[in-house]
MARLO-33501 format. One record per residue: residue in three letters; z, x, y of N, C-alpha, C in turn. Coordinates in steps of 0.02 Angstrom, whole numbers, plus 50000, padded with zeros to 5 digits. Example, Ala and Ser with C-alpha at 12.3 -4.5 7.8 and 13.67 -1.06 7.14 Angstrom:
ALA503905066049716503905061549775503905066049835SER503545064249888503575068449947503945064550002
END
This chain:
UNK506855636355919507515639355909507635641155836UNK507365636155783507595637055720507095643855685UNK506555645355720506295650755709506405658155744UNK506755654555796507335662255818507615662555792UNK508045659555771508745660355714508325665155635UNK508165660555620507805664255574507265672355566UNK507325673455608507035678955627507795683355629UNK508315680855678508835683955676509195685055624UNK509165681755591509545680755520509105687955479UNK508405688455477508015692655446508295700155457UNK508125698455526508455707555567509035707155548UNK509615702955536510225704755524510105708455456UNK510015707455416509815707355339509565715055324UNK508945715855380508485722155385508965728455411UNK508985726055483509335731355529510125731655526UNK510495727255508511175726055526511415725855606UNK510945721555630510815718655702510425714755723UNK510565712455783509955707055790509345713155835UNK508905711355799508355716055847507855712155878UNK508215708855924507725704155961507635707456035UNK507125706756051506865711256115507335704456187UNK507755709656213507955704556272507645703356336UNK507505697756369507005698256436507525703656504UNK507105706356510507405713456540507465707656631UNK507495706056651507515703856711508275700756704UNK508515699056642509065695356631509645696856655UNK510235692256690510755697856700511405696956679UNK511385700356590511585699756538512375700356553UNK512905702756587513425701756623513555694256650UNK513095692356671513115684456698513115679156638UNK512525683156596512825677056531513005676756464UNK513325683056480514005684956441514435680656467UNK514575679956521515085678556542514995667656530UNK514535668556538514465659456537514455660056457UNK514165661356419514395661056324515015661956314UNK515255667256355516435667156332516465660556346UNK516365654356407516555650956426516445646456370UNK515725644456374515475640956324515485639656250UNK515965646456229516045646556156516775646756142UNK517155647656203517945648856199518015656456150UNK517525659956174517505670656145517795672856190UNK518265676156149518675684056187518215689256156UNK517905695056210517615700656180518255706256188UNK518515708856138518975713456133518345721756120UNK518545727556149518295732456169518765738156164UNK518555743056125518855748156102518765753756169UNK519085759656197519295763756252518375767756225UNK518265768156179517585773756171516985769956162UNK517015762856190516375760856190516195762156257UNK515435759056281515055764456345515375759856381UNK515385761656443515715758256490515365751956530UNK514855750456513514485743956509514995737356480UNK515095739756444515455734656385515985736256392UNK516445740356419516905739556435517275734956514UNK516855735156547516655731056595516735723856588UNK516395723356532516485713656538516925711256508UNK517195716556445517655715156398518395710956439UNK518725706156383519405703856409519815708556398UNK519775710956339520405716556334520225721956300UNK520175727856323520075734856316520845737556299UNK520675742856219521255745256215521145751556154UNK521665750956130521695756756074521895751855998UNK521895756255960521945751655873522405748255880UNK523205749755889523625744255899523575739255956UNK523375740156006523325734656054522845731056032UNK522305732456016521915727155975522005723155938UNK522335726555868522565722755845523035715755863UNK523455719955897524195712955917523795708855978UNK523155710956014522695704756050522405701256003UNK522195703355960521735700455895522305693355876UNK522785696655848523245693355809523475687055859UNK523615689155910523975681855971523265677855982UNK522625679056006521995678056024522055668056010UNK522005665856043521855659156034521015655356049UNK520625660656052520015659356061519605657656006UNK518895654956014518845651255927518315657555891UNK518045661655935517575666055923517855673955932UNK517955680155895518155685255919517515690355920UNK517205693355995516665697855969517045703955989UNK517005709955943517215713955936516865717855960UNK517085723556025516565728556024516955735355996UNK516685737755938517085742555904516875744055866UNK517135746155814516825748855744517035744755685UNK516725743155638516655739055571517355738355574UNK517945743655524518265742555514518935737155574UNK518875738155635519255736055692519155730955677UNK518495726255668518175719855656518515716855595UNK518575719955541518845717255489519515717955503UNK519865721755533520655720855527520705714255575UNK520285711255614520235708055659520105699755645UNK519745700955593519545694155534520195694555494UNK520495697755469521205699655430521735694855459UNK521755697255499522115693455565522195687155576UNK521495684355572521135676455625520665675255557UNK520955672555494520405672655441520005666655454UNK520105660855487519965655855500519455653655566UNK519455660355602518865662255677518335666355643UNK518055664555688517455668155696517535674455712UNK517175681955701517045686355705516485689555700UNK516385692555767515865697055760515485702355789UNK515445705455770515185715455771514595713355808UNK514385717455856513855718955887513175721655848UNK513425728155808513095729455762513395732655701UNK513105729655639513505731155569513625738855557UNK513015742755597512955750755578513475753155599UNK513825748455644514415753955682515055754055621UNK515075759055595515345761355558515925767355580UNK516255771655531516575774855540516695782255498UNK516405787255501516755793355472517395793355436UNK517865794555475518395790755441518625787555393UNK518245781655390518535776155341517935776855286UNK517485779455306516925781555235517315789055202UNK517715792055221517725799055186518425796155143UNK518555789355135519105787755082518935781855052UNK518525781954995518315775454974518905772354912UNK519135765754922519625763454910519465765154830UNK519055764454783519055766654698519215772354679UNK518955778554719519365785254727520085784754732UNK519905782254804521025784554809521495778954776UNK521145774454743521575772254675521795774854629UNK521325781154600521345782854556521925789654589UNK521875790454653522345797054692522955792854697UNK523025788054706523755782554716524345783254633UNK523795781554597524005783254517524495789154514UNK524255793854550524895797954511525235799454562UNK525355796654599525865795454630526195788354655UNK526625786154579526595779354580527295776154618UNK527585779954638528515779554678528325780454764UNK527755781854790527415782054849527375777254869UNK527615773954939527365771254979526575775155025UNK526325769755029525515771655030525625769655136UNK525575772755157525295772555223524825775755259UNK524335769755275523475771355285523415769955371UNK523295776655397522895775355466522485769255458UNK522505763655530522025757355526521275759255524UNK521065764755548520465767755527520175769755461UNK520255762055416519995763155344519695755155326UNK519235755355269519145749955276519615744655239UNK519315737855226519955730755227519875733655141UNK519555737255110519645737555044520195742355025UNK520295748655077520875751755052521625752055092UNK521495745055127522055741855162522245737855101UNK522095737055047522155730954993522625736054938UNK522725741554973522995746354930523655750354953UNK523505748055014524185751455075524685746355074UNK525335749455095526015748055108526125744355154UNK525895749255210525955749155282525385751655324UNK525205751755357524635754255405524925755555468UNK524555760155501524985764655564524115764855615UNK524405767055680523955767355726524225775155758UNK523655776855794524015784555822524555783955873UNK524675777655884525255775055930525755774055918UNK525955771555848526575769855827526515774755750UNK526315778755745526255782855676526955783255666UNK527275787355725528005789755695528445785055711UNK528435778455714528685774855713528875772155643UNK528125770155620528045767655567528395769855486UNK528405778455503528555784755453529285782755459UNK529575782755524530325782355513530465776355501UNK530335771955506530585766555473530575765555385UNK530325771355366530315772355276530975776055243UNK531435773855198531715777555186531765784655167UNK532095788255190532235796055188531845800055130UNK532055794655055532265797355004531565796454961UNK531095791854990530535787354966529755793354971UNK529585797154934528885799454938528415797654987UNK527895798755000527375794955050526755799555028UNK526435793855030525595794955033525355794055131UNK524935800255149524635796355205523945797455182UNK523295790455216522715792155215522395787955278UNK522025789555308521435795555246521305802555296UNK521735801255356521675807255391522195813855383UNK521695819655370522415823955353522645826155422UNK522255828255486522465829455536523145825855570UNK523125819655584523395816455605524025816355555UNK523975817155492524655817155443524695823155456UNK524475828755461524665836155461525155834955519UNK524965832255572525355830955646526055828155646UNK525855822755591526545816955599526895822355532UNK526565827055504527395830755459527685832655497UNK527505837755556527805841255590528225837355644UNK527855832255673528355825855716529045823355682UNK528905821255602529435819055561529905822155521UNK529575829255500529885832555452529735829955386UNK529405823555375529515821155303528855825155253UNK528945825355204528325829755149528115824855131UNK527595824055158527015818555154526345819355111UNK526135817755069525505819655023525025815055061UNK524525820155077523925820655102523135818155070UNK522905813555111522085811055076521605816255106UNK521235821155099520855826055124520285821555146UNK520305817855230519935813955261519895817955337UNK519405815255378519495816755449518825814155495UNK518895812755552518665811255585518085816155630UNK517335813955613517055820355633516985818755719UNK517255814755755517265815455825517805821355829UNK518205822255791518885826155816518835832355796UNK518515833755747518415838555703518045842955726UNK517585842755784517115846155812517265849755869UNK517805848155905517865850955963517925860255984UNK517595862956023517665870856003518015873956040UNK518705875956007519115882156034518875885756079UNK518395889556082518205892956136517905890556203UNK517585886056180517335882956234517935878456288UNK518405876256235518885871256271519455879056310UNK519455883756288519575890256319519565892056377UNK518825893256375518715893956453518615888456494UNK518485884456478518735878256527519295877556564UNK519925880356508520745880256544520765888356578UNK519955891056591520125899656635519875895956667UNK519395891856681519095888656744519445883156783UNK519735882356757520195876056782520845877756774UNK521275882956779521985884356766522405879856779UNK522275875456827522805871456842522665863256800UNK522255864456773522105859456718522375856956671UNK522495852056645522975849056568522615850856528UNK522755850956467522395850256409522585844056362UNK522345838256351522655832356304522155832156256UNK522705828656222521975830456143522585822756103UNK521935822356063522225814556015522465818355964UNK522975814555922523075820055862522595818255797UNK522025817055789521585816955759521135823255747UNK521465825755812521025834655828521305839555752UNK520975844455752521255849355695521965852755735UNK522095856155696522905858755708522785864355770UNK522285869955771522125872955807521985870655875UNK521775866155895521745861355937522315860055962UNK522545856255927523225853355978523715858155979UNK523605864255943524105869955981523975872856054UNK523555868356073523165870756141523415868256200UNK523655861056152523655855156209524355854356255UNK524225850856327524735849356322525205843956336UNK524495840056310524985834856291524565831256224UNK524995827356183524515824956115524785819256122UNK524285814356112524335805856115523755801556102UNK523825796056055523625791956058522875787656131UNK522455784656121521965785956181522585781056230UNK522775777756230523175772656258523755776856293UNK524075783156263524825784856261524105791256327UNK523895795556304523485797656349523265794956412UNK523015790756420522825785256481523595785956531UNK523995782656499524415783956537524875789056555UNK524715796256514524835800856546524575802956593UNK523845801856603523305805056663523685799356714UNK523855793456721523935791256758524785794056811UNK525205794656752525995796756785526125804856787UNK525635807656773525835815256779525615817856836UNK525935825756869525655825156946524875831456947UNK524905832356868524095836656866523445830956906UNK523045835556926522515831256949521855834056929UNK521825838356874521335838756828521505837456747UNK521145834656706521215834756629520705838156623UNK520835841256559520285841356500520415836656440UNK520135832956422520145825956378519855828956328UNK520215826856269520205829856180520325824256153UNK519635819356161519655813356107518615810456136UNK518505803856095517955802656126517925801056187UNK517395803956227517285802756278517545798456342UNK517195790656286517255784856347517775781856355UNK518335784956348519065783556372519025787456451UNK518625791856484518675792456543518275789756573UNK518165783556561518045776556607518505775156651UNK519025772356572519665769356623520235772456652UNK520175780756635520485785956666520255788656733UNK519685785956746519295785356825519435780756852UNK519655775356830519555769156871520465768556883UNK520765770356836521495772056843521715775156896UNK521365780656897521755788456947521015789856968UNK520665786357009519885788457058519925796357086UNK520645797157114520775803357150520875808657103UNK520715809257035520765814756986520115815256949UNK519795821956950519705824656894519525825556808UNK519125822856765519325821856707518675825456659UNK518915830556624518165835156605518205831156531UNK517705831356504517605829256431517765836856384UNK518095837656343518005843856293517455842156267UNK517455848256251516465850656226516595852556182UNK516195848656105516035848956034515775857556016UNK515815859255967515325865155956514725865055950UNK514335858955963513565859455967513385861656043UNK512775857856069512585861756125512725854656170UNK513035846756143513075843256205513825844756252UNK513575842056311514475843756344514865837856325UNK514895834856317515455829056279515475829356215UNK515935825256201515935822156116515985815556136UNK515485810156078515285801656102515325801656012UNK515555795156008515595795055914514835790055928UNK514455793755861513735788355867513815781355846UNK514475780555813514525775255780514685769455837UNK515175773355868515295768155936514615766355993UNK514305771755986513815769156043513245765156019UNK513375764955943512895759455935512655752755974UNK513455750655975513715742656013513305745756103UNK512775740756111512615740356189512795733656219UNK512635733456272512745728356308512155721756279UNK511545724256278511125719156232511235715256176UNK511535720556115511625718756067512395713756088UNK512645714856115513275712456130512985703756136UNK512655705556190512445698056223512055693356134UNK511535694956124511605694456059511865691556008UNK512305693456004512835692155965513245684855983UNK513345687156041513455679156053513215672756060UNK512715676856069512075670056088512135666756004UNK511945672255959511705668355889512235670655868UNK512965672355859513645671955822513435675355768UNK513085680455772512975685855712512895693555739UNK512905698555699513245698855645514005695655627UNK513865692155581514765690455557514995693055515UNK515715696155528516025698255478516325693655437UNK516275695455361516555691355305517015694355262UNK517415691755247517845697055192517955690355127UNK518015693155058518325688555031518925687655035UNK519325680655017520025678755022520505683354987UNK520155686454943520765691754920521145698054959UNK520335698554969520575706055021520965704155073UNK520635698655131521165695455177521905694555155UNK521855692955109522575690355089523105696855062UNK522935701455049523045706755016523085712655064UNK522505711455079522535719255135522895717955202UNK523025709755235523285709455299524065709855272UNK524495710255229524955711955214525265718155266UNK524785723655245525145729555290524975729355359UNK524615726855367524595725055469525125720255477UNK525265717955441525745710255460526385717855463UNK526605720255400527115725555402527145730355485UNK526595733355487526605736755537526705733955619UNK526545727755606526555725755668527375721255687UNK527455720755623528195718855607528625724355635UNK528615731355608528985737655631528845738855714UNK528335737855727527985740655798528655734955854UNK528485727455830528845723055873529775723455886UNK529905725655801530665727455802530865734055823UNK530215737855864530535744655894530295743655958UNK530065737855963529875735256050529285739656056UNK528845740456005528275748056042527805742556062UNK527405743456110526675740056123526275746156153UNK525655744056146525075750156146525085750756229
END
C-alpha cells in the first residue's frame, strides 16, 4: 500500500492526477458508493460534467447551488467534480475538510484570462469601485473582490449595491455586458470570457431554428451579445433546466455546455434537446476542462484523498469574505439555485 501511495503521490506531482491504471472488471459505481460511506464524502458535481459522474454524484448543480451545498455540507471529505476554481471556493467554505479535485488540470478559461497581479494593478485606478467577480475566478482574485456573483443571482447581487457607488465587474465581459443591460448600472468591464461560450456559431445555431421552427433557443449569458439576441430565453444552467422543464415547447436548442442535457433528459424524457454547435466542425460544445474529471479518476481520488486542494490561510480568510457577502445577499432575497 505504502508503495501505491507513493507512486500516487508521484503522478500527482507529474500529471496533476492519479494515473494509476484501474482493474477494468471493477464496478467503480459500487465503490464509490461504499468509500462515500466509509469516508463520510459528499461528491458534489457540476451540470457539465459527463454524465457518468453525474450519476453517482449527491448533489448536482450550478455555481451557486454548489456553493450553499458546499457551505451547509457536514461531511468530513468534499470530492468535487468540477473545475479547480469550484474546488477552491469549496475549501473557502469548509477550510477545515478535506477537499478534492478529481483532476488538478481541470482548470478554467475563464479564471486564467484574469490573473489576480494584473487586475490589481486594473483595480488601482479605480479605487471608489466596488469590485464584483463572477465565482468563475480563481481564490487569488476573490482576495480582491467585494462580492462575488453566480449567473443566478448576478442581478441580484448588482442591485443590492448602491445606486451611486461605481462597479468593477470581472472577469467576464459577456455576462457583465448582459447584466448592464438587465441593470442599467455603468459597470467597468475586465476584457475576460469564456471560450465554451464564445464559440458558438450564428449561422449554424440559424438554421437549426429553420429546421426546427417550433424550437426554443436558450443560451447562458456567458454567450456573446449576438447570441443571446437570438435567444429565447437567457439563464443561468440551473434557471435553464427549469425552464425546459415548465415551458410548453418540446424542443430546445441549448446555448451553454453540453452536459446539462443529461438532466434536461431525465427531467422532461418526452422532449427534445439539440446541443448548439460551436464554429468548429464538432456538433456540441463540451468544455475540455470539465471532461477531464472521469469516473476513474473520480474513484481515485477517493480511494487515496488526492488530488487535494490547499490554499493558504490568507487567501481563505480573505477571499471567502465575498462568498460569505454573496451568499449573505442571495439568502436575504430568498434566491436559491
Amino acid at each position: 500500500m505504502t508503495q501505491v501511495m507513493d507512486k500516487a503521490k508521484k503522478n500527482l506531482i507529474t500529471n496533476g492526477y492519479l494515473d494509476i491504471e484501474v482493474d477494468p472488471t471493477l464496478d467503480l459505481v459500487a465503490e464509490i458508493q461504499k468509500l462515500k460511506k466509509e469516508k463520510n464524502a459528499i461528491i458534489l458535481a457540476h451540470y457539465y460534467q459527463e454524465s457518468e459522474i453525474q450519476d453517482v454524484a449527491d448533489y448536482i448543480g450550478d455555481s451557486l447551488g454548489l456553493s450553499q451545498k458546499a457551505e451547509s455540507t457536514d461531511a468530513d471529505m468534499i470530492v468535487f467534480a468540477g473545475v479547480h476554481f469550484m474546488a477552491e471556493t469549496a475549501k473557502m467554505l469548509n477550510p477545515n475538510k478535506k477537499v478534492v479535485l478529481p483532476d488538478l488540470k481541470a482548470g478554467c478559461s475563464l479564471a486564467d484570462s484574469c490573473p489576480a497581479p494584473i487586475f490589481a494593478k486594473f483595480k488601482e485606478k479605480y479605487p471608489d469601485h466596488v469590485v464584483v467577480s463572477y465565482i468563475n475566478c480563481t481564490a487569488e482574485l476573490k482576495t480582491l473582490t467585494d462580492i462575488c456573483c453566480t449567473s443566478s443571482n448576478a442581478e441580484v447581487v448588482i442591485d443590492s449595491i448602491p445606486k451611486d457607488k461605481g462597479i468593477i465587474f470581472a472577469p467576464d465581459k459577456n455576462l457583465g455586458a448582459y447584466l448592464i443591460k438587465k441593470t442599467g448600472r455603468d459597470m467597468v468591464l475586465w476584457d475576460g470570457a469564456c471560450m465554451v461560450h464564445e464559440i458558438f456559431s450564428n449561422e449554424k445555431i440559424t438554421k437549426l431554428k429553420v429546421r426546427y421552427p417550433d424550437a426554443k433557443f436558450i443560451a447562458h449569458p456567458e454567450c456573446e451579445e449576438h447570441i443571446l439576441a437570438m435567444a429565447d430565453f437567457i439563464g443561468s444552467t440551473s434557471q435553464m433546466l427549469k425552464f425546459t422543464q415548465q415551458d410548453e415547447a418540446c424542443t430546445f436548442i441549448v446555448g451553454t455546455e453540453a452536459g446539462i442535457i443529461h438532466q434536461m433528459e431525465i427531467a422532461s424524457p418526452d422532449k427534445t434537446f439539440i446541443p448548439a454547435p460551436p464554429e468548429n466542425n464538432c456538433a456540441c460544445n463540451e468544455c475540455p476542462f470539465m471532461r477531464l474529471n472521469t469516473l476513474e479518476k473520480l474513484y481515485l481520488s477517493m480511494k487515496y484523498e488526492l488530488p487535494e486542494i490547499l490554499l493558504e490561510n490568507w487567501v481563505i480568510e480573505k477571499g471567502r469574505k465575498c462568498i460569505d457577502t454573496m451568499l449573505e445577499i442571495s439568502a436575504k432575497a430568498g434566491f436559491k439555485a
